[in-house]
ZAVOLO-726388 format. One line per 5 residues: their letters; for each residue x, y, z of N, C-alpha, C, O. Coordinates in pm, whole numbers, plus 50000, padded with zeros to 5 digits. Atoms other than C-alpha are relative to their C-alpha. Layout:
a) X,Y,Z,X,Y,Z,X,Y,Z,X,Y,Z | ...
***
This chain:
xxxxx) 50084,49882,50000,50000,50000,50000,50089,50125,50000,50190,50142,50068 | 49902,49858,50051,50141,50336,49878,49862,50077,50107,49760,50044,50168 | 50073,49931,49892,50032,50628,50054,49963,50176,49883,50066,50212,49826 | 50020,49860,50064,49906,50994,49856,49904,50072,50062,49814,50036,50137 | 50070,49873,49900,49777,51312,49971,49864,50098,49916,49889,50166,49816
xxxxx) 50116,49947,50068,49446,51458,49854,49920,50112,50113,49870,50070,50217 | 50055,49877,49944,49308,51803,49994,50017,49925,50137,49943,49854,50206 | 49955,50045,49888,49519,51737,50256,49956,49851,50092,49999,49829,50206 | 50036,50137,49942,49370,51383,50351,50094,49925,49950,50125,49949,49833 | 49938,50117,50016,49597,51084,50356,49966,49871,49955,49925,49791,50038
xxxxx) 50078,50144,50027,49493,50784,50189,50110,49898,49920,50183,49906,49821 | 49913,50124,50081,49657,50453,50136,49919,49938,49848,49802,49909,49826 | 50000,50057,50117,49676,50331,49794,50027,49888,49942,50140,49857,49981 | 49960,50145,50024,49700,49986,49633,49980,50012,49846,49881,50065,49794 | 49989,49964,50152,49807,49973,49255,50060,49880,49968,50181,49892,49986
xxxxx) 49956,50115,50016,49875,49605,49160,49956,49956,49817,49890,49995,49721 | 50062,50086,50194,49834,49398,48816,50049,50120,49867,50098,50232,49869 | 49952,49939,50112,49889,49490,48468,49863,50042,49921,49755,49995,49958 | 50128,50021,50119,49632,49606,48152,49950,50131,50056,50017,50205,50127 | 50055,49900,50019,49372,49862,48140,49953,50055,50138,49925,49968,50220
xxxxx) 49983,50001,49884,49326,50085,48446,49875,49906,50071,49810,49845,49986 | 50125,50026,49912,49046,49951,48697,50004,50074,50137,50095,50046,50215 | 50015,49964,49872,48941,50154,48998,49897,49900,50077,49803,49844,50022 | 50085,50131,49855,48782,49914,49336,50016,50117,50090,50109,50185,50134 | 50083,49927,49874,48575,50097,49561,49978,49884,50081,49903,49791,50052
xxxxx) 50055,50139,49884,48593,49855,49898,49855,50022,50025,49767,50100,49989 | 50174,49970,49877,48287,49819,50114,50058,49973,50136,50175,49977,50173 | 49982,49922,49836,48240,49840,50488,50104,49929,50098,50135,49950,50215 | 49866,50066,49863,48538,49578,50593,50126,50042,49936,50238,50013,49978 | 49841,49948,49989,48795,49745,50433,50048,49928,49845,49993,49842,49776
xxxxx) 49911,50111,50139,49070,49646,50121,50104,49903,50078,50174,49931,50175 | 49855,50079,49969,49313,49386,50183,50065,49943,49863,50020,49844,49806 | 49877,50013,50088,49618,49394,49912,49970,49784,49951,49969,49732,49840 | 49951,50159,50001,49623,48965,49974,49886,49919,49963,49908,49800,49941 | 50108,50060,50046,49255,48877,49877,49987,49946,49884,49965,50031,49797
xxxxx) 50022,50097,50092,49223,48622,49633,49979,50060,49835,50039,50056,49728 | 50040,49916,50122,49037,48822,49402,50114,50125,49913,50121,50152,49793 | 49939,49912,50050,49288,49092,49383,50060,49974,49886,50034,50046,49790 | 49904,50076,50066,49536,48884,49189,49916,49971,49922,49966,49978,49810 | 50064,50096,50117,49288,48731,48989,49962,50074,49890,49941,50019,49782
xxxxx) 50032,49946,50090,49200,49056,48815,50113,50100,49982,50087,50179,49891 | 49872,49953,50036,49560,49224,48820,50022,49888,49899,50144,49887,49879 | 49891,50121,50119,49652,48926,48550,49935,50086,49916,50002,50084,49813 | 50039,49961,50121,49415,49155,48322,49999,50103,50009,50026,50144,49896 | 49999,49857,49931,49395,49521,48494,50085,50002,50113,50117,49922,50200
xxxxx) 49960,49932,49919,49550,49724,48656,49912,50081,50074,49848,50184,50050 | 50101,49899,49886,49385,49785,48997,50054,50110,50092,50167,50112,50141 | 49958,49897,49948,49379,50097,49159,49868,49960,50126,49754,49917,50108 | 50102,50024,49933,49227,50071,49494,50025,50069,50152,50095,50029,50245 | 49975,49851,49921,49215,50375,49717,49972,49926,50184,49873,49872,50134
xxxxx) 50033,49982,49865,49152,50282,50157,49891,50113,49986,49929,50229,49968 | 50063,49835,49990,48837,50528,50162,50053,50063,50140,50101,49990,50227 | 49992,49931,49899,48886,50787,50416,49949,49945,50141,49832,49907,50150 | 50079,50094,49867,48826,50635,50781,50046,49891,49986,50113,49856,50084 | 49947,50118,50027,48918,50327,50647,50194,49945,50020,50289,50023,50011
xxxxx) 49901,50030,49979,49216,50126,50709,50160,50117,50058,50179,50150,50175 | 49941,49908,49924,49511,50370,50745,49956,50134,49925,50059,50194,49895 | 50029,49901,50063,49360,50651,50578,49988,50079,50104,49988,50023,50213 | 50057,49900,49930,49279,50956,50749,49886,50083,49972,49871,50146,49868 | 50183,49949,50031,48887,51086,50808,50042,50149,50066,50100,50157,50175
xxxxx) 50022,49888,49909,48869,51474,50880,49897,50031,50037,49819,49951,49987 | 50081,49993,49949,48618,51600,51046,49881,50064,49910,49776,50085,49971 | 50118,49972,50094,48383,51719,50752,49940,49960,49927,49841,50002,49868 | 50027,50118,50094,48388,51418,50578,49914,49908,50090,49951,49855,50195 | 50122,50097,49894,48029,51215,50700,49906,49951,49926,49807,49895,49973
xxxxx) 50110,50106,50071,47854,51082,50393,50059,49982,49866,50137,50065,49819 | 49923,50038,50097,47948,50899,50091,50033,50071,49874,50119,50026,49799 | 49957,49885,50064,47962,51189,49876,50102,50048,49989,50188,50044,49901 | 49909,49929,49921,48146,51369,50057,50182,49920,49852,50241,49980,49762 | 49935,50120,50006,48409,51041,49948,50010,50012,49836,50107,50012,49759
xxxxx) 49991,49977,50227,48330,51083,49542,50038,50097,49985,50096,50097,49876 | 49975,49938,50046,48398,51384,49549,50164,50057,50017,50219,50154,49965 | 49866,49970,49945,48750,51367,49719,50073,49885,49878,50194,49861,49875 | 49922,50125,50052,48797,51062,49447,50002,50105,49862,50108,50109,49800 | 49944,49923,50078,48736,51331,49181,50162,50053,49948,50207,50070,49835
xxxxx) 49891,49934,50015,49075,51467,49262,50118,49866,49947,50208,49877,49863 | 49929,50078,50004,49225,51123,49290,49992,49925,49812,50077,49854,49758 | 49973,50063,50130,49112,51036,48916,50103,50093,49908,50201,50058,49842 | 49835,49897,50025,49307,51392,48824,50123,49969,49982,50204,49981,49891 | 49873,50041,49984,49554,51259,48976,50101,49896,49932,50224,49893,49924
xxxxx) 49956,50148,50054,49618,50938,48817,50007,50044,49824,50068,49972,49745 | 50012,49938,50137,49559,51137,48472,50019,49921,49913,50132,49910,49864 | 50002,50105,50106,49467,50876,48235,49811,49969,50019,49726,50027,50086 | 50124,50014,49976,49143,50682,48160,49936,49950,49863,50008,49872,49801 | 50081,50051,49890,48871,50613,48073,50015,49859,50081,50088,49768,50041
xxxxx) 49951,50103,49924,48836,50360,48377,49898,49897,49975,49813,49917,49888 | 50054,50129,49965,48682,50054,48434,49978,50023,50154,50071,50062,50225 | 50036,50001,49873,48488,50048,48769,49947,49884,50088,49853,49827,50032 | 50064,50087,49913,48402,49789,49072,49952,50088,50115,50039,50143,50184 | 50061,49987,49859,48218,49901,49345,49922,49926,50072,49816,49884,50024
xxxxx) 50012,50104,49842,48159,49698,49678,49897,50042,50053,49944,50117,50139 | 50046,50017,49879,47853,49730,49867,50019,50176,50063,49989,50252,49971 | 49978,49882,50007,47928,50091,50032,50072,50043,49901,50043,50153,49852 | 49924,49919,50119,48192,50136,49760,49893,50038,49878,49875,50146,49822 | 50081,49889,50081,47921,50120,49534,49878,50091,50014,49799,50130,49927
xxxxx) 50077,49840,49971,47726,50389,49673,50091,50123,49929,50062,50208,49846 | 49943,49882,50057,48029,50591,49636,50041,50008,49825,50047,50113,49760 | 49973,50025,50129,48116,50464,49290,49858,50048,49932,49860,50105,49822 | 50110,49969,50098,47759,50522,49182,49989,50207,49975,49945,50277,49884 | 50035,49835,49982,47781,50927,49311,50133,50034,49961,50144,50156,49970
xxxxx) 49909,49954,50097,48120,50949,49132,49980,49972,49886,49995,50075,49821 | 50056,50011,50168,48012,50805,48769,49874,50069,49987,49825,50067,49874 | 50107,49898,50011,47709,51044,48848,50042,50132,49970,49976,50213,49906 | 49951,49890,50000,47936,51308,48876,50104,50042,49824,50124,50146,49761 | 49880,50017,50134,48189,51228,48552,49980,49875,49966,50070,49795,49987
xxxxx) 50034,50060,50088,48002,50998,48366,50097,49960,49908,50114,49839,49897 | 49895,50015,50140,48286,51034,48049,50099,49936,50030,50177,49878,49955 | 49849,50076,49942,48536,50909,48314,49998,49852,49966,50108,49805,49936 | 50010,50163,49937,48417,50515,48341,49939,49973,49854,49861,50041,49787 | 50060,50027,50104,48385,50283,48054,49900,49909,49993,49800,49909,49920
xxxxx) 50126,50075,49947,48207,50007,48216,50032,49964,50190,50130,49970,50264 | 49961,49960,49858,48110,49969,48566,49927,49840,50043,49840,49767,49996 | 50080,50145,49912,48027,49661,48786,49984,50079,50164,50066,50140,50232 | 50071,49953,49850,47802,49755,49122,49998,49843,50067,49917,49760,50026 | 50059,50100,49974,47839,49466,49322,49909,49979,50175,49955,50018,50282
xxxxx) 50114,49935,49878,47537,49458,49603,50032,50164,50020,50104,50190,50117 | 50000,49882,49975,47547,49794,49608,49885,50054,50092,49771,50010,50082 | 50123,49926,49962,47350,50041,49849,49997,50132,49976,50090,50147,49897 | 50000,49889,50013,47297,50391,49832,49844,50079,49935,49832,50201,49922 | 50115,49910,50008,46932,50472,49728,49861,49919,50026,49852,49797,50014
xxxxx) 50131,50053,49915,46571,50412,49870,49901,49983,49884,49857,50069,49808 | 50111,50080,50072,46337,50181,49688,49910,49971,50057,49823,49947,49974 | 50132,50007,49986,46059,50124,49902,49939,50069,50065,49947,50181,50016 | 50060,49913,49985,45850,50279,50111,50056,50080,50129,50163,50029,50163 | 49966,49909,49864,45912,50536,50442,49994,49940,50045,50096,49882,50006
xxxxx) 49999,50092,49912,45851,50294,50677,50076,49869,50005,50084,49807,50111 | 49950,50123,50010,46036,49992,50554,50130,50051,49984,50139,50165,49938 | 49862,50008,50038,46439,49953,50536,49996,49899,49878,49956,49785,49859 | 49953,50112,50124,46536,49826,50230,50142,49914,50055,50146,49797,50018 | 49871,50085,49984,46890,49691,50362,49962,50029,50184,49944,50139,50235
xxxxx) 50009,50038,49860,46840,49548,50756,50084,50098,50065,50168,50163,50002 | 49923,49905,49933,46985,49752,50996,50110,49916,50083,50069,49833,50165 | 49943,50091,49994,47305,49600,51065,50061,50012,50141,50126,49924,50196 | 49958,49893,49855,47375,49851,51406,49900,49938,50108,49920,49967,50226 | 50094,50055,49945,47095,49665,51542,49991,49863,50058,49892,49832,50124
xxxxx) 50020,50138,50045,47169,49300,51533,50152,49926,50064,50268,49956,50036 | 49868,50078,49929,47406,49054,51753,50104,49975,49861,50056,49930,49756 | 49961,50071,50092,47684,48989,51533,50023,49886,49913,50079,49854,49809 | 49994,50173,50062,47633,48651,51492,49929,50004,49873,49968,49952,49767 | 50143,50016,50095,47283,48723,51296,50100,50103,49857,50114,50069,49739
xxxxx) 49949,49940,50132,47477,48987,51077,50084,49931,49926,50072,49931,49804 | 49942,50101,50122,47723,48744,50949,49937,49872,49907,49992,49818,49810 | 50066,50060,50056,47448,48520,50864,49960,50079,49866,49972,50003,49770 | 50072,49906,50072,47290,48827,50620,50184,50005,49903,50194,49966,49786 | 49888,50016,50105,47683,48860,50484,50032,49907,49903,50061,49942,49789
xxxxx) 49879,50109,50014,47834,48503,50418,49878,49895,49950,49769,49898,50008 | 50058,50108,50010,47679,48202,50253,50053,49870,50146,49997,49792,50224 | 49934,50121,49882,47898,47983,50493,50053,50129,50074,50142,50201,50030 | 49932,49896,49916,47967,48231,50740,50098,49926,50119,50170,49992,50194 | 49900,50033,49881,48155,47978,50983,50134,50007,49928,50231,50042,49995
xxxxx) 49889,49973,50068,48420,47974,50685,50053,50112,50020,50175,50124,50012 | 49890,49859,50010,48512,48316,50722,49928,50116,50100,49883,50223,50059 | 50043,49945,49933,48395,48434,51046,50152,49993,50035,50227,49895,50027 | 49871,50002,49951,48715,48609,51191,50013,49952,50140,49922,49947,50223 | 50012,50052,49864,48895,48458,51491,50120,50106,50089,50242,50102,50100
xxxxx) 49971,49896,49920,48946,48753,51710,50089,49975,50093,50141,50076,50140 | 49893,50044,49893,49179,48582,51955,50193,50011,49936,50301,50032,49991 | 49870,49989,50051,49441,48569,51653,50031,50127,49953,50144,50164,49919 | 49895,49861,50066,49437,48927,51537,50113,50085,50066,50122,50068,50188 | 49914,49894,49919,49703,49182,51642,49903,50122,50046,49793,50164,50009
xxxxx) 50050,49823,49933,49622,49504,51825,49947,50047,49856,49832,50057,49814 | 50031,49860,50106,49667,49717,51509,49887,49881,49884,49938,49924,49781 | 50070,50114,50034,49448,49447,51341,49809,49995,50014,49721,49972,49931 | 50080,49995,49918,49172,49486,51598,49927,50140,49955,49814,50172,49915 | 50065,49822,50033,49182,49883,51553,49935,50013,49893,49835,50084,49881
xxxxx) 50038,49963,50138,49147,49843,51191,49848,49964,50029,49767,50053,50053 | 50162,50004,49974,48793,49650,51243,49952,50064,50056,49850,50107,50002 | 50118,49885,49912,48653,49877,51505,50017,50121,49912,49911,50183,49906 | 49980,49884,50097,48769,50158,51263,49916,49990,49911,49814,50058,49927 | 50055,50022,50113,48637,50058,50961,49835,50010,50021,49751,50064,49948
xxxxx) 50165,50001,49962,48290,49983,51170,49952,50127,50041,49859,50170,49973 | 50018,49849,49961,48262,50331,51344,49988,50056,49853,49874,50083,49815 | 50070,49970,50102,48305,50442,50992,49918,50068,49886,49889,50177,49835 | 50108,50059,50052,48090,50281,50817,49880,50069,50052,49816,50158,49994 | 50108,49890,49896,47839,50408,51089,49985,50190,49961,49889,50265,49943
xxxxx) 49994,49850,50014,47926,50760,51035,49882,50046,49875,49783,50119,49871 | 50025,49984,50121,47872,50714,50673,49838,49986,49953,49777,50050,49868 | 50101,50083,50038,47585,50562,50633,49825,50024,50065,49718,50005,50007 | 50064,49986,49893,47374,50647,50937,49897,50188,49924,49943,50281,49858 | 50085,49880,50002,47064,50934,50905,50018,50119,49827,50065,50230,49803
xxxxx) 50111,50090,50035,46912,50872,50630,50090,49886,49965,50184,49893,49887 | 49936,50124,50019,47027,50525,50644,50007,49918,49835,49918,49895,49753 | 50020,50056,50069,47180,50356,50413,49967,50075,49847,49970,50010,49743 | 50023,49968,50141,47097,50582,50122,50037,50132,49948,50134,50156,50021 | 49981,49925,50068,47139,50910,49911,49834,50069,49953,49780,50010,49860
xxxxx) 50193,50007,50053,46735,51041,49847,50054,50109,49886,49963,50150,49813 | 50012,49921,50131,46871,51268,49582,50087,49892,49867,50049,49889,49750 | 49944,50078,50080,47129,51004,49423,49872,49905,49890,49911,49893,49774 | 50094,50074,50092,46830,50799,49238,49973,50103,49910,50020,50081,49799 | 49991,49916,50094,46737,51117,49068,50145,50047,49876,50148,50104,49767
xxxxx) 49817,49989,50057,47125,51140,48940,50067,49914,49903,50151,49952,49821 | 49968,50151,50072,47174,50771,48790,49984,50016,49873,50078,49989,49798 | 50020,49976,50166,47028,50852,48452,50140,50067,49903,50168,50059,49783 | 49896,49937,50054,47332,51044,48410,50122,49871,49955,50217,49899,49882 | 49902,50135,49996,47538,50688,48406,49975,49926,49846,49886,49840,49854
xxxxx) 50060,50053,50062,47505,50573,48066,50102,49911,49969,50083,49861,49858 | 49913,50111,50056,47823,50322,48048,49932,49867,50034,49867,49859,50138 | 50037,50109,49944,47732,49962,48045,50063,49941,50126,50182,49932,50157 | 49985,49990,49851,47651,49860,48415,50019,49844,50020,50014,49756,49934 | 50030,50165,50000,47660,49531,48542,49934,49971,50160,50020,49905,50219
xxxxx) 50034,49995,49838,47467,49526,48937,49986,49810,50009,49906,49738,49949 | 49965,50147,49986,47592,49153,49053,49990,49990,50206,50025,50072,50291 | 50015,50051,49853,47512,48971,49416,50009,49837,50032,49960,49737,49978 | 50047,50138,49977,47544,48688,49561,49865,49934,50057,49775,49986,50122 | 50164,50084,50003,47259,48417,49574,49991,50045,50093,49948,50159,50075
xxxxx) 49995,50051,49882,47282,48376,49961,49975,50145,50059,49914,50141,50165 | 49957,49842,49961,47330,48790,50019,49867,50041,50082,49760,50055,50022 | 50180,49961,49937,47031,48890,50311,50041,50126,50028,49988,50163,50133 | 50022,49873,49989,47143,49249,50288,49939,50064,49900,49843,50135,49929 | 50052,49987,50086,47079,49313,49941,49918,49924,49914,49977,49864,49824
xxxxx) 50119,50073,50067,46766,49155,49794,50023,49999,49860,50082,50085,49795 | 50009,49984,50156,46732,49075,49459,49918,50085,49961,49960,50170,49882 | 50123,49824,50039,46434,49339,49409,50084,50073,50014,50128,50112,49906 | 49884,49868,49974,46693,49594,49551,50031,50015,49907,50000,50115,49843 | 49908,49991,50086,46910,49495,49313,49971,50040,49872,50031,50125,49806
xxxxx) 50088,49958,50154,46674,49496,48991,49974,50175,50019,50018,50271,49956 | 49998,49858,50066,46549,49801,49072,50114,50128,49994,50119,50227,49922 | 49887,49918,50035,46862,49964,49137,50002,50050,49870,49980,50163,49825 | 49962,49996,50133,46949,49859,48798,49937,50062,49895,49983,50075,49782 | 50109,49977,50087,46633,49994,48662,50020,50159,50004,49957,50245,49942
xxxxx) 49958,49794,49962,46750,50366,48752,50095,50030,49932,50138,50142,49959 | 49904,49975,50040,47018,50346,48532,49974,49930,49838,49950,49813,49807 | 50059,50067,50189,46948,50340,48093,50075,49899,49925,50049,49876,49807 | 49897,50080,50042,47235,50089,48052,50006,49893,50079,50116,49841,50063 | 49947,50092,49911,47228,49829,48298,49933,49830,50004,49811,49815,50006
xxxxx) 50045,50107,49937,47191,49456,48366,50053,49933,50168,50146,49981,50233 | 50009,50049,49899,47163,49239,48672,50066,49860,49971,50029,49808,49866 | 49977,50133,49981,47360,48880,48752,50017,49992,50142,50021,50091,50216 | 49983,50053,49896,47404,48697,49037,50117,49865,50027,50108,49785,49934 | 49944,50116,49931,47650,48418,49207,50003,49886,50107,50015,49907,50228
xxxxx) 50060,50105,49945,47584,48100,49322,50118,50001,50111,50232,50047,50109 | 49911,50021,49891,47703,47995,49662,50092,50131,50075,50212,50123,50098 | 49952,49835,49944,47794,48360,49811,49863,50063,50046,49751,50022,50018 | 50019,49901,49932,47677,48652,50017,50013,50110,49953,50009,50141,49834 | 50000,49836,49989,47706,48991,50071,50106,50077,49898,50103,50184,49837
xxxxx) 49835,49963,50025,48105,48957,49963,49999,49893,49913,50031,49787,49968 | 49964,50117,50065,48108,48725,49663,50121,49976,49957,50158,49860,49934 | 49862,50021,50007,48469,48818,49592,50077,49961,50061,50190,49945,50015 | 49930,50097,49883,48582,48648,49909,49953,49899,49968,50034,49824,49914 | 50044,50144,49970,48342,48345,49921,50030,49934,49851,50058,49814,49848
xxxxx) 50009,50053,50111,48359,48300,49542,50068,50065,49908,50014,50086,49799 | 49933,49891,50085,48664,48530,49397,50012,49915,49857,49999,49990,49760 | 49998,50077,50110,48698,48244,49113,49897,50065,49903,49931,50141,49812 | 50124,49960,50053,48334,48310,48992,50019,50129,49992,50015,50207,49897 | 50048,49810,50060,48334,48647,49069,50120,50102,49871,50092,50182,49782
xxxxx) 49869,49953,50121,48703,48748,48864,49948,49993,49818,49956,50068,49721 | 50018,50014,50113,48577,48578,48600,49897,50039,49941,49910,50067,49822 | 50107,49897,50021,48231,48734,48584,50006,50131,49947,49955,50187,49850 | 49973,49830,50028,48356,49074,48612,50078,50017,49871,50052,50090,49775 | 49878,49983,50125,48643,49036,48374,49935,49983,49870,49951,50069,49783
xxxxx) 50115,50009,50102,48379,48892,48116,49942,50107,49968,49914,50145,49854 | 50177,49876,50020,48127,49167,48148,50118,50147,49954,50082,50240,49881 | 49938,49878,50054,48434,49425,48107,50084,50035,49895,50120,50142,49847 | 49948,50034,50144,48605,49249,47821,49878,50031,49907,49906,50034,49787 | 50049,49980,50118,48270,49328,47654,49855,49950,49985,49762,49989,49915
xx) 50117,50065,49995,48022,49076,47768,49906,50029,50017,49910,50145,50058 | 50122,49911,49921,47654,49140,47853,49988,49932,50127,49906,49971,50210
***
């Protein structure tokens, strides 16, 4: 992880693999450099994959509190990198923020993959579309993540300190981010139309945060987009199923529908 400076914020950087660029927007546990997946799509791109702010060792200032906020600090970072157009993944919170940066510079991204994405309100005032996850023993939330969640439930006895911090970090957050109006953007759905690269909104089967309705209609807010899914996965199909998912994505950005 490289480290660069953006309106004075600090953010670690991860720039691995070869080929055409790709930017990866994490979601709410963070990047890790050593994930399966990474490697699997550095053999064809070159990923660029920023720590958001708050996240891992990045640094959050104090004005930065919703995922906006976050696109619009990535503005500077595509500047920066001065090349393009990109190729996009976004994670789950990443693609919230990925959706309110290709809202913003559309011309930037050539095709984009949302995978579970949240960031805008589909049903009614009274109902949550994505469970409230601030609410819920952690046991039950890794059920809603993980198809097999005993596979890759962490074992807290082996992490290090700085290890430890990172998770409670990343969760605080997440929280920040996300919190009042939960979970969403109420002007971002109005904004999407502006997205006209081919989309791809992908989940896993097993995923009890993001519904498949979610997901359709997400997709339905945007004049370019289809919907797939992955068998045997969750929330995080690039962990439980980086095989499937590498090769999915890489398909759909070589060209595929």
């Amino acid at each position: 992880m490289d480290r660069i400076t953006l309106a004075g914020i600090d953010l670690a950087l991860c720039q691995s693999g070869r080929g055409p660029p790709l930017l990866f927007l994490h979601g709410a546990g963070g990047f890790r450099p050593e994930d399966a997946f990474v490697s699997l799509l550095g053999k064809h791109r070159r990923v660029i994959a920023p720590s958001h702010p708050g996240f891992g060792e990045s640094t959050l200032p104090d004005w930065m509190d919703r995922p906006d906020d976050i696109a619009l600090l990535y503005l500077e970072l595509l500047a920066s990198l001065g090349e393009g157009p990109f190729d996009l993944i976004g994670c789950s919170l990443g693609g919230w923020i990925g959706a309110e940066l290709a809202s913003m510079v559309p011309e930037r991204f050539r095709r984009i993959v949302f995978v579970a994405p949240v960031g805008v309100k589909l049903g009614g005032r009274d109902t949550l579309d994505i469970p409230d996850i601030f609410a819920m023993p952690a046991a039950d939330v890794e059920k809603l993540l993980y198809h097999d969640p005993d596979r890759h439930r962490p074992d807290l006895a082996a992490l290090s300190d700085a290890q430890l911090a990172t998770m409670l970090r990343n969760r605080e957050t997440t929280a920040l981010l996300v919190w009042e109006p939960y979970m969403h953007n109420p002007k971002l759905r109005h904004r999407l139309h502006r997205i006209t690269s081919p989309s791809l909104f992908l989940r896993g089967q097993s995923d009890g945060l993001v519904s498949a309705d979610y997901l359709e209609g997400y997709a339905r807010l945007l004049p370019n987009a289809g919907t797939t899914t992955i068998a045997a996965a969750g929330h995080v199909p690039q962990l439980e199923q980086s095989t499937a998912f590498a090769e999915t994505v890489l398909a759909f950005l070589d060209g595929g529908n």
